[in-house]
C-alpha positions as CSV (number, residue, x, y, z in Angstrom):
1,X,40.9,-15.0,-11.8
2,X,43.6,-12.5,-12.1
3,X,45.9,-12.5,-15.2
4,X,49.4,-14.0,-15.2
5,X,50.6,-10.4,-17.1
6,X,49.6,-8.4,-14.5
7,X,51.2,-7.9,-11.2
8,X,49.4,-7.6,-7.7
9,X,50.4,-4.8,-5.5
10,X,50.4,-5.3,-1.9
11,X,47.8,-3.7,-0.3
12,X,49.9,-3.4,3.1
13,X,52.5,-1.3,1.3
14,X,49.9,0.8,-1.0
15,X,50.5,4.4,0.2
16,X,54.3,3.6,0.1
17,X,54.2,2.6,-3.3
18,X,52.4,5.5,-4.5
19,X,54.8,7.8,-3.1
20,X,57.7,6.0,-4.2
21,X,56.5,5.6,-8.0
22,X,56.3,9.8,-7.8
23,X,52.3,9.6,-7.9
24,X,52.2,11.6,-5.4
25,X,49.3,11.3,-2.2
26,X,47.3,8.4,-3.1
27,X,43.8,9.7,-4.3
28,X,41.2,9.3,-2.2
29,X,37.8,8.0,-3.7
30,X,35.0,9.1,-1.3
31,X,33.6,5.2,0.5
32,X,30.4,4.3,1.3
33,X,29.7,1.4,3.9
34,X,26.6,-0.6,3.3
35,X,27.3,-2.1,6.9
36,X,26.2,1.1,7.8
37,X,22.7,1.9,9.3
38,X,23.4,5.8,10.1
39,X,21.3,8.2,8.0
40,X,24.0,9.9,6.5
41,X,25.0,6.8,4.6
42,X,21.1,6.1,3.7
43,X,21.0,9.1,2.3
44,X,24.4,8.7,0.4
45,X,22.9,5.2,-0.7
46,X,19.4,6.8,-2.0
47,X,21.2,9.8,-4.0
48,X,23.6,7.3,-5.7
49,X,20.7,4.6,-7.1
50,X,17.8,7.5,-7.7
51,X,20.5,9.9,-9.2
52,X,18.0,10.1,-12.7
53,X,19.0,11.0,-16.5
54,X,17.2,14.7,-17.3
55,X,19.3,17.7,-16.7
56,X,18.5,20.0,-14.0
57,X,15.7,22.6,-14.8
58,X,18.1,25.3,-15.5
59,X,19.5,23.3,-18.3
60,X,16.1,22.9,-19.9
61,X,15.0,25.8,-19.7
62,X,18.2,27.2,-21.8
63,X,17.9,24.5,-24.2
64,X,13.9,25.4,-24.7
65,X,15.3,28.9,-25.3
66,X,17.9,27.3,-28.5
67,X,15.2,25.3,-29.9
68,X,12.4,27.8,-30.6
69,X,15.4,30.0,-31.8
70,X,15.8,27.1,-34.1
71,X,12.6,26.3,-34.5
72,X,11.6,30.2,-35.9
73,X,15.1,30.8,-37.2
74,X,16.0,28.0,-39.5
75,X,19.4,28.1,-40.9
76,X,20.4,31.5,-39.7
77,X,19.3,30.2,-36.0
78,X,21.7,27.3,-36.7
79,X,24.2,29.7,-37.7
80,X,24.2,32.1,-34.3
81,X,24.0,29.3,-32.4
82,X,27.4,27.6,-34.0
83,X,28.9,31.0,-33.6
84,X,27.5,31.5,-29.6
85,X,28.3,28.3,-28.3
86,X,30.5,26.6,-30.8
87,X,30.7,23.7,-33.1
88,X,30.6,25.6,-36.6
89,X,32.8,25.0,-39.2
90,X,35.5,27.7,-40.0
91,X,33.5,28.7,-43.3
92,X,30.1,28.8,-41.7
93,X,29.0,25.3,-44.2
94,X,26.2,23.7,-42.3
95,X,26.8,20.7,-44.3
96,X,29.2,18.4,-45.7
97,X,28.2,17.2,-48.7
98,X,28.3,13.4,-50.0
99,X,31.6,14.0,-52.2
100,X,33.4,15.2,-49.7
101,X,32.2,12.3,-47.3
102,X,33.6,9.8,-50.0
103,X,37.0,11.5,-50.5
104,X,37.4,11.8,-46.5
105,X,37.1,7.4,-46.6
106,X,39.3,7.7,-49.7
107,X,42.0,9.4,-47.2
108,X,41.8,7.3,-44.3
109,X,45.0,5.8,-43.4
110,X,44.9,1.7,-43.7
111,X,45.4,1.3,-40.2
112,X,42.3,3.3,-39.3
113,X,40.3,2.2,-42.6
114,X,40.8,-1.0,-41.2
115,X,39.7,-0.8,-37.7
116,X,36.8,1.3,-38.8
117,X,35.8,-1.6,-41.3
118,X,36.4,-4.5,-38.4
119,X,34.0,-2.0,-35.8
120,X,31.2,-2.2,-38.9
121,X,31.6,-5.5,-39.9
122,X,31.0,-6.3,-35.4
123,X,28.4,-3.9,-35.6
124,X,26.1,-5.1,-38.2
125,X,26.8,-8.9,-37.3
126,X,24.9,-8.2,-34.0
127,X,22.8,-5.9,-35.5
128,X,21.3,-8.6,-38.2
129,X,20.5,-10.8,-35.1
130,X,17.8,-8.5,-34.2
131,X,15.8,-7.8,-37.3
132,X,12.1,-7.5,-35.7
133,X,9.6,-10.3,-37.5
134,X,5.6,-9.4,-38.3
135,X,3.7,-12.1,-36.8
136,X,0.2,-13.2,-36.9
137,X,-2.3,-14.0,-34.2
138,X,-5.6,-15.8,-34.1
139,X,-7.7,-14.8,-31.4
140,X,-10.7,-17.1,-32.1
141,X,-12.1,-17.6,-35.2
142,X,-13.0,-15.1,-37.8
143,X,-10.7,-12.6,-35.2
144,X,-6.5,-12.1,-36.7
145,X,-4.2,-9.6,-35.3
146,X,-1.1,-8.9,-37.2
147,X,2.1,-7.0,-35.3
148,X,3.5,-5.6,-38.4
149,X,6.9,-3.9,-38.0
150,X,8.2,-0.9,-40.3
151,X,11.6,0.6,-40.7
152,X,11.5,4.5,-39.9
153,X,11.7,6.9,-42.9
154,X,14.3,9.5,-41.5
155,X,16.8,9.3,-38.5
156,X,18.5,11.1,-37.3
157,X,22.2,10.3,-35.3
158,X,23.5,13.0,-33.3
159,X,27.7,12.0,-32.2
160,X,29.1,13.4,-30.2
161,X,32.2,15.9,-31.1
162,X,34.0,19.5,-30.3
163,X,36.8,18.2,-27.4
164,X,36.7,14.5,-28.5
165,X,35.3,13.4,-31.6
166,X,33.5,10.1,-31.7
167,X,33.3,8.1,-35.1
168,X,32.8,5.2,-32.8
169,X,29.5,6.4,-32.4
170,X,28.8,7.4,-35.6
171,X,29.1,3.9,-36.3
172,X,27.1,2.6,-33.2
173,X,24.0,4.9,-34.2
174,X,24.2,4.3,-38.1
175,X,24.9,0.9,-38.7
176,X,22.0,-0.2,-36.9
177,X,19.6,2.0,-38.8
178,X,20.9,0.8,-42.2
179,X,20.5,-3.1,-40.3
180,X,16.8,-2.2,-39.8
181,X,16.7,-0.6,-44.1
182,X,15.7,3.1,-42.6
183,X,15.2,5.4,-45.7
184,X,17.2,8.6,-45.4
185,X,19.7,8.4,-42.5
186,X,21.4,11.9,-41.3
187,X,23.9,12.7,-39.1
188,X,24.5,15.7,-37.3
189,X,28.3,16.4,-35.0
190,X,29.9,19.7,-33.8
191,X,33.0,20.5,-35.0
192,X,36.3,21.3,-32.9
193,X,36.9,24.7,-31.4
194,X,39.2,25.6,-34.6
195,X,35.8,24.7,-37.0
196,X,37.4,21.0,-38.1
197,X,35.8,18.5,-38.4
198,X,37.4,15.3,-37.3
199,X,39.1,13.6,-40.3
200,X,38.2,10.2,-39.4
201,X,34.7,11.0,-37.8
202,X,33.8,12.2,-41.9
203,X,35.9,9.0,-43.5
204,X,33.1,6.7,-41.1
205,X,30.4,8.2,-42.3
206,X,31.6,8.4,-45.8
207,X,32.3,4.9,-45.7
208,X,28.4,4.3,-44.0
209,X,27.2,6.7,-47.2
210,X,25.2,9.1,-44.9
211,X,22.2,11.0,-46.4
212,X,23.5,14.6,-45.0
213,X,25.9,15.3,-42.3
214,X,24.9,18.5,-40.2
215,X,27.6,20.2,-38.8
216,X,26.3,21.7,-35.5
217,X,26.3,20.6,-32.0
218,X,23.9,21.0,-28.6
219,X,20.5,22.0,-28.3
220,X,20.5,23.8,-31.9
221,X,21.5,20.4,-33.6
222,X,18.8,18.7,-31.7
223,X,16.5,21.6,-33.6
224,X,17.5,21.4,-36.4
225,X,16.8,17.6,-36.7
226,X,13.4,18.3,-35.1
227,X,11.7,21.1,-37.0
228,X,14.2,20.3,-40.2
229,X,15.9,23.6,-42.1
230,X,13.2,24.2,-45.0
231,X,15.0,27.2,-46.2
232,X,17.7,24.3,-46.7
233,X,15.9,21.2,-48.0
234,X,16.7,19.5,-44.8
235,X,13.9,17.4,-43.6
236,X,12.8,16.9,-40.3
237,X,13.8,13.5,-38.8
238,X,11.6,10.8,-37.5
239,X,13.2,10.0,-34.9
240,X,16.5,11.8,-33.0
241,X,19.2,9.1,-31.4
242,X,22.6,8.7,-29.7
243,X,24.5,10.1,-27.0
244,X,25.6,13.6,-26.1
245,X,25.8,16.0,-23.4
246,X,23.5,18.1,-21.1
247,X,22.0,20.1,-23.8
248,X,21.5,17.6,-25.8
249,X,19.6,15.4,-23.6
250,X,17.3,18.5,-22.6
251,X,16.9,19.0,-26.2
252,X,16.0,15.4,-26.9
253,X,13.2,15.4,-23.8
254,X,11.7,19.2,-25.3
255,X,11.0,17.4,-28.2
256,X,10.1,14.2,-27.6
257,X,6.1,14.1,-28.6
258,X,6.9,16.3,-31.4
259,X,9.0,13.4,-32.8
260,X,10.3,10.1,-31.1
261,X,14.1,9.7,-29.3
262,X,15.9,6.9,-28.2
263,X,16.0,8.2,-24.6
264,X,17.7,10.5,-22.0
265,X,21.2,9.6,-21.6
266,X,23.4,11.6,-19.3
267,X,27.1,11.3,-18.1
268,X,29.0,8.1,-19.1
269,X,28.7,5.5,-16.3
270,X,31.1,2.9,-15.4
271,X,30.9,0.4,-12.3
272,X,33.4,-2.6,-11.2
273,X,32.1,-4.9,-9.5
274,X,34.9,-7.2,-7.9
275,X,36.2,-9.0,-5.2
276,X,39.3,-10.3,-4.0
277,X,40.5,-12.5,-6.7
278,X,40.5,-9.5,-9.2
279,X,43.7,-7.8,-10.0
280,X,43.7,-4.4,-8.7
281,X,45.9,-3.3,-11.9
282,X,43.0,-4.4,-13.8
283,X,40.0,-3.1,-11.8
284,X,42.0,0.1,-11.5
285,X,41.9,-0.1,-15.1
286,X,38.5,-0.4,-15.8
287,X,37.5,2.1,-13.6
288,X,39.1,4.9,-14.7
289,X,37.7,4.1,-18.8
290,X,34.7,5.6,-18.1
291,X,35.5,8.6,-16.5
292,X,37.8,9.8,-19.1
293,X,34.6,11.3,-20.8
294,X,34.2,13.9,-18.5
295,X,34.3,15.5,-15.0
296,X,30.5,14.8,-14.4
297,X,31.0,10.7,-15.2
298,X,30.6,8.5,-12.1
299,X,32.9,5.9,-11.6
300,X,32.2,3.7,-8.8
301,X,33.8,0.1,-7.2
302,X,31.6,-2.4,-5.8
303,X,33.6,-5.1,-3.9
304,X,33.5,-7.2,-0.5
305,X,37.2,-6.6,0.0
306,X,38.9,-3.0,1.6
307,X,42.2,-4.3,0.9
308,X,40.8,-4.1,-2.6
309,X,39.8,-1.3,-2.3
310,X,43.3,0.0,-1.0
311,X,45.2,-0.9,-3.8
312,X,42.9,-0.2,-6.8
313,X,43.3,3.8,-5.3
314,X,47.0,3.0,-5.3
315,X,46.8,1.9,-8.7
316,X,44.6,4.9,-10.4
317,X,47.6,7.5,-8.7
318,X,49.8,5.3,-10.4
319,X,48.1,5.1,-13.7
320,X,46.4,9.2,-14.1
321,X,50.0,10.2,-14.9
322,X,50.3,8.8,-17.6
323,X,46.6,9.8,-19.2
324,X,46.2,12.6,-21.7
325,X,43.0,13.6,-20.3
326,X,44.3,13.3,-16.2
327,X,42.9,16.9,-15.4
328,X,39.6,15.3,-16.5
329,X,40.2,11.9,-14.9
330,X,41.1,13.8,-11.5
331,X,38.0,15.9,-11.3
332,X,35.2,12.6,-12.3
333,X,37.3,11.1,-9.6
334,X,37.7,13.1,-7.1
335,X,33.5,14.4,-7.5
336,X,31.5,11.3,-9.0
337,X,34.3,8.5,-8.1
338,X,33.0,5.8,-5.1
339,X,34.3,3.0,-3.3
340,X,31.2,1.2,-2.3
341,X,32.1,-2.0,0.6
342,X,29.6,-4.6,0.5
343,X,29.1,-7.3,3.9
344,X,29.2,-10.2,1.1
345,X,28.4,-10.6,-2.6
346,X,24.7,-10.9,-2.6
347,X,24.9,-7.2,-0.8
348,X,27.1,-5.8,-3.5
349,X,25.1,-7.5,-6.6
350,X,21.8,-6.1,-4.5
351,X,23.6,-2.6,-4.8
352,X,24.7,-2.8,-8.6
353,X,21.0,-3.7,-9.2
354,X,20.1,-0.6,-7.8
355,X,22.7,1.8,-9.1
356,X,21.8,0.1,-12.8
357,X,24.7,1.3,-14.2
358,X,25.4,2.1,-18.0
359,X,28.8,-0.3,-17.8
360,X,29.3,-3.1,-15.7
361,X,32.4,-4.8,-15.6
362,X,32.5,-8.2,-13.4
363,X,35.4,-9.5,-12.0
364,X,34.4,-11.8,-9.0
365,X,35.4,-15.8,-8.0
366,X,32.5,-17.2,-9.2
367,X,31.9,-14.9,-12.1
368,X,28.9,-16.9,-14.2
369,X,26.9,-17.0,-11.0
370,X,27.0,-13.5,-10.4
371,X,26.5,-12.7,-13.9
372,X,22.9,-14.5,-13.9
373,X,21.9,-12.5,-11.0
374,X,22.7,-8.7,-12.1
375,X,19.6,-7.5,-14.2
376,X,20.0,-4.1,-14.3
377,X,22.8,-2.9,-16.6
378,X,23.1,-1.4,-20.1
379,X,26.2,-3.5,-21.2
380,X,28.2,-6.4,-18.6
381,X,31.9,-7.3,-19.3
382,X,32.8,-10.5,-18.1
383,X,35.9,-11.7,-16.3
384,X,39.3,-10.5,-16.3
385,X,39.9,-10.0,-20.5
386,X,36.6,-8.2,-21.4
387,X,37.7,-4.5,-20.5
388,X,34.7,-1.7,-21.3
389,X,36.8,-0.7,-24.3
390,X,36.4,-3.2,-26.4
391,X,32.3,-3.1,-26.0
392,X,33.0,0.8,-27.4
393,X,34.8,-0.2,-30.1
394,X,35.6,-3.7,-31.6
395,X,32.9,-6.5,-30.0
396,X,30.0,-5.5,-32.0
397,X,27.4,-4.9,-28.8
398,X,25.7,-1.3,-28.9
399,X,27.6,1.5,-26.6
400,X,24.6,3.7,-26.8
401,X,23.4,2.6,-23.4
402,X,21.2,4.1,-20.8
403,X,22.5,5.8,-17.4
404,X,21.3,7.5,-14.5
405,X,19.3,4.3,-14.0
406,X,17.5,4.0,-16.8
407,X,18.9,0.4,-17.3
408,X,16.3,-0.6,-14.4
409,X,13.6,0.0,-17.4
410,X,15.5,1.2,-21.0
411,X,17.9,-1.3,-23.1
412,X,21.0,-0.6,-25.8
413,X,20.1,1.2,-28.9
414,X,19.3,-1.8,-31.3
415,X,17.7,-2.5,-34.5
416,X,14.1,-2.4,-32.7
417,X,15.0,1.6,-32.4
418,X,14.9,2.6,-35.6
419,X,11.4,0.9,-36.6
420,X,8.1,1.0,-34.7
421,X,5.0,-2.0,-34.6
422,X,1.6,-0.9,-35.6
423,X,-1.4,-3.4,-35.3
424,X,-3.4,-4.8,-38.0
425,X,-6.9,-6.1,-36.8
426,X,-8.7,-8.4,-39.0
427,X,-12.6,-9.2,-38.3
428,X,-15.3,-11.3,-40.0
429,X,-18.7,-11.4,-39.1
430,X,-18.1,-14.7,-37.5
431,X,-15.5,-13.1,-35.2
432,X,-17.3,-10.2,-34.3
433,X,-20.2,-12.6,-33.2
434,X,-17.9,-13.9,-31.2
435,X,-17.0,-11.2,-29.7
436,X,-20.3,-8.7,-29.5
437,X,-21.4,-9.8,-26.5
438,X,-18.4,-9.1,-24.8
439,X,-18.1,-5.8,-26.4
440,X,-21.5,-4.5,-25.9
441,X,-21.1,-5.5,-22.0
442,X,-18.2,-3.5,-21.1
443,X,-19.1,-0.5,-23.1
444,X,-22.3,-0.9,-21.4
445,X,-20.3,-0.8,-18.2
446,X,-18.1,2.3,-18.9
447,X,-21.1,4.6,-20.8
448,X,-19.9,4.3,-24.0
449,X,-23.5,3.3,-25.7
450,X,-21.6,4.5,-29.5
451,X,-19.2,1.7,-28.8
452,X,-21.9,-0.6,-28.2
453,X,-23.9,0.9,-31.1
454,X,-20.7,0.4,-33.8
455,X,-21.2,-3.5,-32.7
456,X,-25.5,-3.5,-32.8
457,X,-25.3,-1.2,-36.2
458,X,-23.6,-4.3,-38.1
459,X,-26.1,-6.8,-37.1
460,X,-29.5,-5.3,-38.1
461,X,-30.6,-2.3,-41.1
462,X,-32.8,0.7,-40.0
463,X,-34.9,1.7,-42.9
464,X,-35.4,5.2,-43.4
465,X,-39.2,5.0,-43.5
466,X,-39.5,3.0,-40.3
467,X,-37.0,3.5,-37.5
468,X,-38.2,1.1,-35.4
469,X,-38.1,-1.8,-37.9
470,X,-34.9,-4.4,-37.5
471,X,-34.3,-6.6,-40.0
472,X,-30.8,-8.9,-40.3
473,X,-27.9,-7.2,-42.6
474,X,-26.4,-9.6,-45.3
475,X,-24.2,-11.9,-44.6
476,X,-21.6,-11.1,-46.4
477,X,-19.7,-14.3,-46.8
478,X,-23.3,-15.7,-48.1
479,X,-24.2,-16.2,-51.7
480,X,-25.6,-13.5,-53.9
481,X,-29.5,-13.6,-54.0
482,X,-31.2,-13.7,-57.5
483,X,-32.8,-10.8,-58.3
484,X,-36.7,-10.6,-57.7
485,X,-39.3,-10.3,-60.9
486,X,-40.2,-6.9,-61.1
487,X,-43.6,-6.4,-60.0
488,X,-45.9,-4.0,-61.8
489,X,-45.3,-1.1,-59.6
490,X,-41.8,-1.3,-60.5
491,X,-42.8,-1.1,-63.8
């Protein structure tokens, strides 16, 4: 399957080649054999596939620290907090208002207003395939249960920003919520070290028409959409979503309970999975896409082939010279990168299955097969010509995804995240007939004699005067009875 643009490099003449292009010693991506049966590589294998989402405690604990700062501080928390850590905007503005939103789209080069429209446009096309549906179920007779769904009232999107700004996500987390007709939608991003805001990162959002853009980053934008900033008419949110570093994850799980996220998402994952008719170039490619986020992102290759192996190494010393962000490339590499060597296929799906990877991309002989059988990933790219990229920016799918094997029991942000199901029970008396003695039984069973007494109480009257008379309520789907003739006591 490997592309007629793209050359193969020998494998026998990798470390040669390396040297010879100037790359220097071919980087060396730390391998794990699942051949292997010694405890060292067990333990390597368990670490890898129960590696986990939430920050370490440390990480917590200093983000619980930022949000009751925010939480008893308000806007002047907000404030100290851009200041301390960064993020703030050069005039201390926590907010850019909706003018200046619409002039930022007015600016926006045609090139970038373009691809920015094209990335909506993907966006809500998928988006509109998953509007939820209320449905109704009949149980038995006289017994319907609707499933009603409801757009949220308020969300809020944190995107990333500060080193790299993100208006891809901006557009992964918004577009969605207006898809699913949430209410207020607000955004909050950091701004750069010098207090800008990315230019493009404001024309998106000018062009989505956000409610309020927050300009803060970390734990103390995670507060601020929590507890809201009364002292600036800024509402709490309903719900907090999209991706972002340490402290903002911790933030997200502190208040999670108070009001809903989307979940914990930590370093950007990406995985290969390939074998020997994949183009080394290519895979090499793939691999590194990831791990350009940051030093903490894992990149790992799955494959059945060392001489695979070999020359994709060959190719990342030949490609991280010519990346702007090598420094970072070298260190996600050189800490979180792996070579993992699988005795056949089913071993090396059976590994990606654990691992559940944010990104898979899939480059084997028999691709479709394989496909079917991996069930634990946030987003698969298929073949040769679907490179991770294009799933961040241009196809339309979601690149909010879960990591640290979360895709074992978490999916993409969708529409679904932006809405919520409650459950509508409709009961007649001929359905709770139906359905008393069953009731009254297992209430019976578990000592709950008021739950049995909330089914008895609608099937007989107590009088006042005499307790221990029981006569049948009124039916009351029956007729109306005429009134008596008064008697002469009545008179």
């Amino acid at each position: 399957m490997s592309l007629p643009t793209a050359s193969r490099v020998d494998p026998r003449n990798s470390r040669v080649d390396a040297l010879a292009l100037g790359a220097g010693t071919r980087l060396q991506l730390t391998r794990l054999d699942l051949a292997a049966t010694d405890t060292a590589t067990a333990a390597a294998f368990a670490a890898l596939v129960r590696r986990g989402a939430v920050p370490d405690a440390r990480i917590r604990d200093d983000a619980r620290v930022i949000l009751e700062e925010v939480r008893v501080g308000g806007a002047a928390a907000i404030r100290r907090a851009n200041a301390t850590y960064g993020g703030g905007r050069a005039n201390g503005d926590l907010f850019v208002d909706r003018a200046e939103l619409a002039a930022a789209a007015n600016r926006l080069s045609r090139d970038v207003r373009r691809a920015l429209d094209q990335a909506i446009a993907s966006v809500r096309r998928f988006a509109e395939t998953q509007r939820p549906e209320t449905t109704r179920t009949a149980i038995v007779p006289g017994v319907e249960i609707e499933r009603r769904w409801t757009p949220l009232s308020r969300v809020g999107c944190y995107v990333p920003g500060g080193s790299a700004p993100y208006p891809s996500s901006l557009v992964m987390t918004v577009v969605p919520a207006r898809v699913a007709s949430v209410r207020e939608v607000v955004v909050a991003s950091p701004a750069d070290a010098n207090g800008r805001i990315d230019p493009v990162l404001l024309g998106a959002a000018g062009i989505l028409d956000v409610d309020a853009l927050l300009v803060a980053g970390g734990a103390q934008a995670i507060g601020a959409l929590a507890f809201g900033l009364a002292d600036e008419g800024f509402a709490p949110v309903d719900r907090i979503v999209g991706p972002g570093n340490a402290w903002v994850t911790a933030a997200k799980i502190e208040v999670n309970g108070l009001i809903g996220i989307d979940l914990p998402a930590g370093p950007s994952e990406g995985m290969v999975l390939a074998d020997r008719a994949a183009d080394p170039v290519l895979v090499a490619a793939d691999l590194v896409t990831q791990a350009e986020h940051g030093p903490d992102s894992p990149a790992i290759l799955v494959t059945t082939d060392p001489e695979l192996a070999d020359a994709v190494e060959t190719e990342i010393a030949r490609l991280l010279p010519t990346l702007e962000r090598r420094a970072i490339l070298e260190r996600a590499l050189r800490e979180h990168g792996r070579i993992v060597l699988a005795p056949d296929l089913d071993g090396a799906i059976e590994f990606a299955n654990a691992y559940a990877p944010e990104h898979l991309s899939v480059d084997v002989e028999d691709v479709e097969a394989a496909v079917a059988r991996l069930d634990s990933a946030g987003s698969l790219f298929v073949g040769p010509w679907a490179p991770e990229s294009a799933g961040d920016y241009a196809t339309g799918a979601n690149h909010v995804l879960p990591t640290g094997g979360l895709a074992r029991s978490c999916g993409p942000l969708s529409v679904e995240s932006f809405g919520r199901y409650s459950q509508v029970q409709r009961i007649d008396r001929t359905g709770l007939s139906a359905l008393a003695d069953t009731i009254r039984t297992l209430a019976t069973a578990e000592g709950l004699s008021a739950h049995r007494n909330a089914v008895d109480a609608r099937f007989r009257t107590v009088p006042a005067d005499d307790p221990g008379t029981v006569t049948p309520a009124p039916d009351p789907a029956a007729p109306p009875r005429p009134a008596a003739s008064p008697t002469a006591s009545d008179r």
